[in-house]
Structures are given as C-alpha cells and as structure tokens.
C-alpha positions in Angstrom: 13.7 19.6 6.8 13.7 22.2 9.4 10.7 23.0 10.5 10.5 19.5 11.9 13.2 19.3 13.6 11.0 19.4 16.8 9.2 16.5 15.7 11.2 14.4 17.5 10.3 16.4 21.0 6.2 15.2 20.0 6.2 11.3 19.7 8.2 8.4 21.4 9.0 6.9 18.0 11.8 6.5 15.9 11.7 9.9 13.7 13.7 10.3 10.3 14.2 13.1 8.1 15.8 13.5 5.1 19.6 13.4 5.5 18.8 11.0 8.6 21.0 7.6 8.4 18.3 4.8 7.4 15.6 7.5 6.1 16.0 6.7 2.6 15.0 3.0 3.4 12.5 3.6 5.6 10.5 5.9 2.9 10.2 3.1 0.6 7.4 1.5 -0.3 7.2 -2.2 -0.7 7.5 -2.1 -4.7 10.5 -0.3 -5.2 9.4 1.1 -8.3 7.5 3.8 -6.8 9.2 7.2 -5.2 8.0 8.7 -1.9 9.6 11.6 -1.7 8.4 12.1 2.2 8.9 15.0 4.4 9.3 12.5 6.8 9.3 8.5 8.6 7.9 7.8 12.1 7.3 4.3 13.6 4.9 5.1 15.8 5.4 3.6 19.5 1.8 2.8 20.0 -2.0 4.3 19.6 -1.2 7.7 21.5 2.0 8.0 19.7 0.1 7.8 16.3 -2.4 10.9 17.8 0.2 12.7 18.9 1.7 12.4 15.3 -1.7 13.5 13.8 -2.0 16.5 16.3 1.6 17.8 15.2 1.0 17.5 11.4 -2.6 19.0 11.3 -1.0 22.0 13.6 1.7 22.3 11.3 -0.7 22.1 8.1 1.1 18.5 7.0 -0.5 15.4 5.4 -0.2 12.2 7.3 -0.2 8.5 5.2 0.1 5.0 6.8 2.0 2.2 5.1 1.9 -0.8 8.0 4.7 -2.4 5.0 4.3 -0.5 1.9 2.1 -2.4 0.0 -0.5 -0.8 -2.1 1.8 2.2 -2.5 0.6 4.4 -5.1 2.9 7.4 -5.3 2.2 11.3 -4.8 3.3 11.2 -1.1 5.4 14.7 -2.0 6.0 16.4 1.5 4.1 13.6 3.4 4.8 12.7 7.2 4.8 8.4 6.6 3.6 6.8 9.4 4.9 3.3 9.7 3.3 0.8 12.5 5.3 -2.1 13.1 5.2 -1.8 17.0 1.4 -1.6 17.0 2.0 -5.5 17.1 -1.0 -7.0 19.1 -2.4 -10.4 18.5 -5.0 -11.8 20.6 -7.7 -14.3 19.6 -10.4 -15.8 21.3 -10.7 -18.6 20.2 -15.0 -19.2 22.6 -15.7 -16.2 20.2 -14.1 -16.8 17.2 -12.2 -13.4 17.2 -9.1 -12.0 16.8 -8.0 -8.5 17.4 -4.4 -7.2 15.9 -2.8 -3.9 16.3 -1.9 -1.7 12.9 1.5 -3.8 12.3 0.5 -7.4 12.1 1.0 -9.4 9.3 -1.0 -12.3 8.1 1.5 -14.8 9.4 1.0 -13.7 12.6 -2.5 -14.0 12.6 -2.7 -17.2 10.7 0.2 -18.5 12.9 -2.6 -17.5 16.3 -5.4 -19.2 14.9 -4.7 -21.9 13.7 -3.8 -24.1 16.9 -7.6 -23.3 16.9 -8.7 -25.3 13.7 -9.7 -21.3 12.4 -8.5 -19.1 9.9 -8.8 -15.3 9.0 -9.2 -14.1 5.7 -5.6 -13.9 4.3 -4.5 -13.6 0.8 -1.2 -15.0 -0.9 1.7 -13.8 0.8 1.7 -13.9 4.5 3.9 -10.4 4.9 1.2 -8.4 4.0 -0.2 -6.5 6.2 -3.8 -7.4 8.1 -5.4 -3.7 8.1 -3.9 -2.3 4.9 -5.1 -5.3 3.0 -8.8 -5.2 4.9 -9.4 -1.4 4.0 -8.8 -2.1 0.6 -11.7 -5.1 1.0 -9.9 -7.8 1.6 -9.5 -10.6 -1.6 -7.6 -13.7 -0.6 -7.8 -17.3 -0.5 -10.9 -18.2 1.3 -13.0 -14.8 0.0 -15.3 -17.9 -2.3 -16.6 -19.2 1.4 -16.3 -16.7 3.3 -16.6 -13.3 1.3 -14.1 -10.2 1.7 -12.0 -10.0 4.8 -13.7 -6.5 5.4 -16.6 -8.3 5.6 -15.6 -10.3 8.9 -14.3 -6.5 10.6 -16.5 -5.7 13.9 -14.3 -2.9 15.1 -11.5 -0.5 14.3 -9.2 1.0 16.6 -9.0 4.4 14.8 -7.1 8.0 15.5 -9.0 10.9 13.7 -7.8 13.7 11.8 -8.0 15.8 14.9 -6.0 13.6 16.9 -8.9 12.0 19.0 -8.8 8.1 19.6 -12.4 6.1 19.2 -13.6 2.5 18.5 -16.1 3.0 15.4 -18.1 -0.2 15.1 -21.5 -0.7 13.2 -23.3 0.8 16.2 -21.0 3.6 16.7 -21.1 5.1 13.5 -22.7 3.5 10.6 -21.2 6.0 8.0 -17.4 5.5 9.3 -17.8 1.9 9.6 -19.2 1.1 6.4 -16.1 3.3 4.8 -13.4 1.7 6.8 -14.6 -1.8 5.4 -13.3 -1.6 1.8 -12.9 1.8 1.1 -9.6 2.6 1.6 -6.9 4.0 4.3 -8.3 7.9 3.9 -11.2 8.3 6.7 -9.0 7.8 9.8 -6.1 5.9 10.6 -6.3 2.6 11.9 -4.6 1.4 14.8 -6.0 -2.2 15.5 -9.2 -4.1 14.1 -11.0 -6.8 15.1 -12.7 -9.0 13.2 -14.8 -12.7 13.2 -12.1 -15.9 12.5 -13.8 -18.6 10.3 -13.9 -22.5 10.7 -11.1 -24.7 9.0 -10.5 -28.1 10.7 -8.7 -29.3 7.6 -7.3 -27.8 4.3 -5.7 -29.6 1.5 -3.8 -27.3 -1.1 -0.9 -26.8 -3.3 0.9 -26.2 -6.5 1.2 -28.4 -10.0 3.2 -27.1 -12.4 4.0 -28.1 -15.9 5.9 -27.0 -19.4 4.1 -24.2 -21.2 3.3 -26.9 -23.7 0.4 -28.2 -21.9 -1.1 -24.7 -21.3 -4.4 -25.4 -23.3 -4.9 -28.6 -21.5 -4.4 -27.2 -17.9 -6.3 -24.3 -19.3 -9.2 -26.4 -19.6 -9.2 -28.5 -16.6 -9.5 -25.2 -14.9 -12.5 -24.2 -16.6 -14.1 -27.5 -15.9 -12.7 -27.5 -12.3 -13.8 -24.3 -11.7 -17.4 -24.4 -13.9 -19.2 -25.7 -10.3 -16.8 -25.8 -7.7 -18.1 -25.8 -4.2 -17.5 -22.3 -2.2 -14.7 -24.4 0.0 -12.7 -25.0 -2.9 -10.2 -22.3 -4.8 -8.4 -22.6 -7.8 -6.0 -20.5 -9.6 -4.3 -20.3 -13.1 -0.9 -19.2 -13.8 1.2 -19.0 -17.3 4.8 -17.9 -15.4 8.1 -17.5 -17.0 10.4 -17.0 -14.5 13.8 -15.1 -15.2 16.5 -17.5 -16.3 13.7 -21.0 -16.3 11.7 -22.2 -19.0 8.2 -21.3 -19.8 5.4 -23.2 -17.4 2.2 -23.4 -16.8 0.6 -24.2 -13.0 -2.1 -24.4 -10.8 -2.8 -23.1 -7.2 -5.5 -24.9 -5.3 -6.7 -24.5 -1.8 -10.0 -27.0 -0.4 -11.6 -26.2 2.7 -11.9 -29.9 3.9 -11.3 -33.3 4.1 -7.7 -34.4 1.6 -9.6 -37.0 -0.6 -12.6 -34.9 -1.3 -10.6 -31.8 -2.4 -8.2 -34.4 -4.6 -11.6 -35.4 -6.0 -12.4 -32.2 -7.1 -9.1 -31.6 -8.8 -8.9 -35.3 -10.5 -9.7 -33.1 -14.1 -5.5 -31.9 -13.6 -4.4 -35.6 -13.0 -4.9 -36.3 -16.6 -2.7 -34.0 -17.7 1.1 -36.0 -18.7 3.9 -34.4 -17.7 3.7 -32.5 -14.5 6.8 -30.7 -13.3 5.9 -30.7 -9.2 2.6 -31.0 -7.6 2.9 -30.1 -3.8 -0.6 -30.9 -3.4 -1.0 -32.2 0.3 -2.9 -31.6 3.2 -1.5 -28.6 4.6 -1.5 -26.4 8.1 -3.2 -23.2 7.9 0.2 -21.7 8.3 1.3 -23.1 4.9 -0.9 -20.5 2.8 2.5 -18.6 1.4 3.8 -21.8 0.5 1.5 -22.0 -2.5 2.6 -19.5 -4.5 6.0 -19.0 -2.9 5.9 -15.0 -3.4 9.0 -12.9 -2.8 9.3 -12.1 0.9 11.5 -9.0 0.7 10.9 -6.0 -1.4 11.5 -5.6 -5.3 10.4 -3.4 -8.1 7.4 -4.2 -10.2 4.8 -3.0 -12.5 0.9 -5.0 -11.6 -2.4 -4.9 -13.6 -5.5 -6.2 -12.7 -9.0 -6.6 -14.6 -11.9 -8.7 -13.6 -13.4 -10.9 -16.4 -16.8 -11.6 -17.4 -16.2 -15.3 -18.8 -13.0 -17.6 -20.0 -14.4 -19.1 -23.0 -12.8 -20.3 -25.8 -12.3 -17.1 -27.2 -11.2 -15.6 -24.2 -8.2 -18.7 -24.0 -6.9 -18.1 -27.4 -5.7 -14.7 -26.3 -4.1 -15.7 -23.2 -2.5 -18.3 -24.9 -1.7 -16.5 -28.6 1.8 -15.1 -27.2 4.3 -15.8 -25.0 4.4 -14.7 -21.5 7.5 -13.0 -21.9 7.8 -9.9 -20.7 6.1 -10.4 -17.9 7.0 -13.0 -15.1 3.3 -14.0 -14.6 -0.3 -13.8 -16.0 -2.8 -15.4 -12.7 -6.0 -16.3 -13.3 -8.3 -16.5 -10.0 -11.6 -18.0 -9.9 -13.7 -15.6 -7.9 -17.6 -16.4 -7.2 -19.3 -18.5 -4.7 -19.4 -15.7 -1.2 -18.5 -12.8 -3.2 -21.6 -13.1 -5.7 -23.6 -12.6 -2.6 -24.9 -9.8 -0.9 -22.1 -7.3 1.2 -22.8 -4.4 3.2 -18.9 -2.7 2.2 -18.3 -0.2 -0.6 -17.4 -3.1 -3.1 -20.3 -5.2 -2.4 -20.7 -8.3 -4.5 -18.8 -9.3 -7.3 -20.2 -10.4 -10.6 -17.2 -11.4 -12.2 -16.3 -15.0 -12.2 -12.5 -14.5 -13.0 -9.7 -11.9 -12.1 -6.8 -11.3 -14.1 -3.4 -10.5 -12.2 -0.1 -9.7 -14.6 2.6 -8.6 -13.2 6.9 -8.3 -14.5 9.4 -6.2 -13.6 9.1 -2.3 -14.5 9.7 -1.9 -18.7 8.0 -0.3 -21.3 7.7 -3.7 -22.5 6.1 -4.9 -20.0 3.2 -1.8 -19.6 2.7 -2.2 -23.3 2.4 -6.4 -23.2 -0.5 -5.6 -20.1 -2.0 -3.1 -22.3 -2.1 -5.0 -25.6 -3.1 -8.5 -23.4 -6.0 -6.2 -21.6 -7.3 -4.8 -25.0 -7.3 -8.3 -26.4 -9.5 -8.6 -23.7 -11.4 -6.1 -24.4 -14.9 -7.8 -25.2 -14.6 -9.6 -21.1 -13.0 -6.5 -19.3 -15.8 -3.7 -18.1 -13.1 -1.4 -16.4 -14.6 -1.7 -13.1 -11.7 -3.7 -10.7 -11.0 -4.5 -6.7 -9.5 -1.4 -4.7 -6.2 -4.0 -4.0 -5.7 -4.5 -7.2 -5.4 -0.9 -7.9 -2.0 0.4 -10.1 -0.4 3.8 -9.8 -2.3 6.2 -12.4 -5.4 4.5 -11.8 -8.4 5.6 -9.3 -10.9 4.5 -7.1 -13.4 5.4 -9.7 -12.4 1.9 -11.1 -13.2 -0.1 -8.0 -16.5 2.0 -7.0 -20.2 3.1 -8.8 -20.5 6.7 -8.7 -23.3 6.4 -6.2 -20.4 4.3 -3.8 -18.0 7.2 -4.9 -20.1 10.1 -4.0 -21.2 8.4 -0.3 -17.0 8.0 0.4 -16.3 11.6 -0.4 -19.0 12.7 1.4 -17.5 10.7 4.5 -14.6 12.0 3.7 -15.5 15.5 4.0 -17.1 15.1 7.3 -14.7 12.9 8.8 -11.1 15.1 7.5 -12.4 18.0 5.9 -8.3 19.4 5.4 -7.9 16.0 3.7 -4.7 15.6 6.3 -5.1 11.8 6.1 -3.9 10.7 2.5 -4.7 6.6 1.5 -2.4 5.0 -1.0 -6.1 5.7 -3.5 -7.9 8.5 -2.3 -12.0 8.8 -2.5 -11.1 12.9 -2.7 -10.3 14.7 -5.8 
C-alpha cells in the first residue's frame, strides 16, 4: 500500500506491508481461522514507538488495533495498521510490595516464572503464552479468579498511549472513568503499553490432571458436583469430556488447591473412587507448572470457541452433556466459577452469579458450529445469554458480556477518550 510507504521513516520498528516478506504471518491472528486483512504490521520498539505509530495513523485517518499474540481476535480488521508489542517486554516485581509491573508483550510465563521464587502468583489462566494485558482488559478469568477475583481486579496502573498520541499513567486517582474501563472492558479506550498490578500469596499449590474412558463420564460427572457443591475459594476444579483426533473418547479433571498437598487431596478424595483412571498427574506443583494442567497447544491453529455461563448442573443439566458424543468437537470444559467472583467488583463485569462456565471448542466445520448450537439450546433452560468478554466468539458482541447500563458508561468513555474511534479492540463498546 502506497500511501505508507513512509511509514517506515515514523517508527523504529519492524514495518510490513502487504507484499513485504513475512507480512502475511505477521497479520495473523493466533486462531488461524480468522482473516485480518491489515493495511499493515508494526512491532513497535517501545512506548514512544507505539505514539509515534498512533500520531501517523490518526494524521493519516487510519485505525490502529493491538494484538500483543493474537488471541481474542475477532475479525473486521479491513485496512487496519496492527500493532504487535513483543519488545514492550518488561518484568519487574517487588516482591516488599507484592507487585509486578510488565510491559505490553509479556506473557503469563514470564510473569509466573518472576513471581514465583517469591511464593506469589498473578492471576493467569490456562495457557501460559497468553498475553498479560490482552487477557486483563478482557477481565481477566483464570485459575485462581475463585480466591482472588478477576485479574483486572488486582490492576493499579496502565501505562497507556491515547488516541492523540499522548503518553499517561491512568490509575484510580488519575482518572476514575478510564481506569474503570481499562479493567475489563476491552482493548478500545487507549492502548496499553505496560500494567501493573497486586501479586497474590501462594506458598504451596497442589494440582493436576485425572483422566479416564468416556465410560465413567456420569461418575466423574458427579464427583464434580459434589467436589465442587462447597469447595473452599483456594480450591478449582474443572470438567472436561475430550476426544482428541485419532484417541479414544475420555473424560478428565483439572484441579488446582491453593495449599498444603494433603488438604487439597482431601478435597478431591470423591475422584479416587472412581475405577479405572487413565493418568492422574495430581502432585504438588511449582507455580510455573500452571500450563501443564491442561497441556494446551503452544503454537497457533485454527479453531471455532463457544462459551455460556450456567445457572446450575443438575441432573437435568448432565443428561444433555452426556446424551451424545463429543465428537465433533475436541472438547466440552466445564469450570466451576464462584467463591471471589460472587463478590463485589468495581470493573465493567463485576460479579458473577453463575456457578459454572461452559467452554467448547473443535476445529472450524459446519459440524462443529451446529454441535455448539444444538449442545447450547439443549441448554437452554441454564444459559441466560449474558457471558465473560474473553470468552467472546467472532459474530458475537459486548452486549453479551455487559448490562446496558455497563454498555452505555463504555461508549460514553469511548467517545470522550477516541472520539474518531481510531483505536479498534478485538470487541468494540462502539457501534
């Protein structure tokens, strides 16, 4: 594309355009299902790089969207400038204050990898390759959300460059409005650059995976729901009915306990009942070990992701998830939820009433969109619609993860903070 050619002349960053070697990888997104058809790819060099970007595209009338990795991608970036941060790649914690600070390109690794020599622990979820900030400014729903609420929660201060270039630190005192946006609302207000945020206590955690054959699907099925019926906050359990590609049917469990190894095997004795067991990798683990759980992919792939929050898993509610076969999909999760998150949050999600989220996910088919429908409708009596921002899918909108009252307060943010709507979010508040 022509007209910016003189891009390169503006930032210190690697710049790619269409017909550059290495563009049409660096467009993509992390789920390679979904097209970006960009105007053009800068890795910013650092804070100033990322204002000068901003500065050049609202000059030349062009939107700018920031994907630290690509996850969350949503689509509709026609003609966008993508703003990739991977060199923004400060870690510091302090460990007096129980703090961390991390530039725009950190991963979770990374921070879990600072923190714990420290006996603390941010806020991650499942895999540790997703990014910090893109995953706090969608709220933030991992592991430890039950004790310690969302990870946008824990945020004290963004780094942030604004639509007209300018560089700030918005914290609570700084700008109420801003703040409060940038804590679970979405990527759209201004762009981050770095964020820091309160570390939490872990001095020991005990975690892992059982699986079995799909055969015993009711009976792990229902150890979770006694597991789960009064759990303590420290304690996280997750359901999962996989079929791998090429492997037989299973059914496992994810667990993670804040605490001491022979309390949190305690609290999952219900599972040791259950004949048969395929693996169990339940062992007091490092902090660092989080991925290890579920052992996501690492490196990119296509994929088509729904997810619903539930308002009970009663009987009813089992003999649906259990009245087919998996297949299509590679996976249908089922994450207890509660404990911090029922309680009050100053963020645009605030609290969550729903005990249980659903999470299916397979590789992109029809058959596989119309297996999530059908499982979803099934549903239909324990799904209310509303759902986390992260858990967002391409076609849906933030209308799904926000009351209209929460709605109406972003876009009015919105307004006053990029009124040209130059800074796009993978889910935007704006029309």
């Amino acid at each position: 594309m022509k007209k910016l050619d003189d891009l390169r002349s503006r930032v210190r960053g690697q710049v790619l355009l269409d017909g550059d070697d290495g563009f049409e990888q660096a467009r993509q997104p992390w789920n390679r299902a979904i097209d970006q058809p960009v105007a053009a790819v800068v890795a910013a060099a650092d804070a100033a790089d990322v204002a000068a970007l901003v500065r050049y595209a609202r000059d030349r009338g062009l939107p700018v969207s920031a994907q630290p990795t690509g996850h969350g991608a949503s689509g509709g970036l026609d003609g966008v400038i993508l703003l990739r941060t991977a060199r923004l790649d400060e870690v510091t914690v302090d460990a007096a204050a129980r703090t961390a600070r991390v530039g725009a390109g950190v991963l979770w690794g990374r921070v879990q990898a600072a923190a714990a020599p420290y006996g603390l622990t941010g806020l991650p979820g499942s895999s540790p390759v997703v990014g910090v900030v893109g995953y706090t400014l969608g709220g933030g729903l991992g592991w430890f959300a039950r004790r310690y609420g969302w990870a946008a929660d824990s945020v004290t201060a963004f780094d942030v460059v604004d639509a007209d270039g300018g560089q700030s630190r918005v914290t609570a005192g700084s700008d109420p409005d801003l703040f409060w946006a940038l804590r679970g609302g979405g990527g759209g207000f201004a762009l981050v650059t770095a964020i820091e945020f309160g570390l939490h206590p872990a001095p020991a955690l005990y975690g892992g995976r059982v699986v079995w054959p799909a055969g015993q699907a009711s009976a792990v099925l229902d150890a979770f729901r006694q597991i789960t019926a009064d759990a303590p906050d420290e304690l996280t359990v997750w359901a999962d009915l996989l079929q791998f590609p090429g492997a037989p049917p299973m059914v496992g469990i994810d667990a993670t306990y804040l605490g001491d190894a022979a309390e949190g095997a305690a609290l999952l004795k219900p599972l040791d009942r259950i004949e048969g067991p395929i693996s169990d990798t339940r062992a007091p683990m490092p902090l660092t070990d989080l991925g290890s759980i579920t052992a996501e992919p690492t490196d990119p792939s296509p994929g088509i992701a729904r997810g619903e929050l539930l308002t009970a898993l009663d009987d009813a509610a089992v003999r649906v998830l259990l009245a087919d076969p998996v297949d299509p999909l590679i996976s249908v999760q089922i994450r207890h939820l509660g404990g911090a998150l029922t309680r009050p949050s100053d963020s645009p999600h605030g609290p969550l009433s729903e005990p249980y989220g659903l999470n299916l996910y397979g590789r992109p088919s029809e058959a596989v969109r119309a297996r999530q429908h059908d499982l979803v409708h099934a549903l239909k009596a324990y799904v209310r619609g509303r759902k986390p921002y992260t858990t967002l899918a391409p076609g849906e909108t933030v209308a799904a993860a926000f009351t209209p009252q929460t709605l109406a307060r972003l876009q009015d943010i919105k307004r006053r903070h990029d009124p040209g709507n130059l800074i796009r979010a993978n889910f935007p508040v704006s029309p």
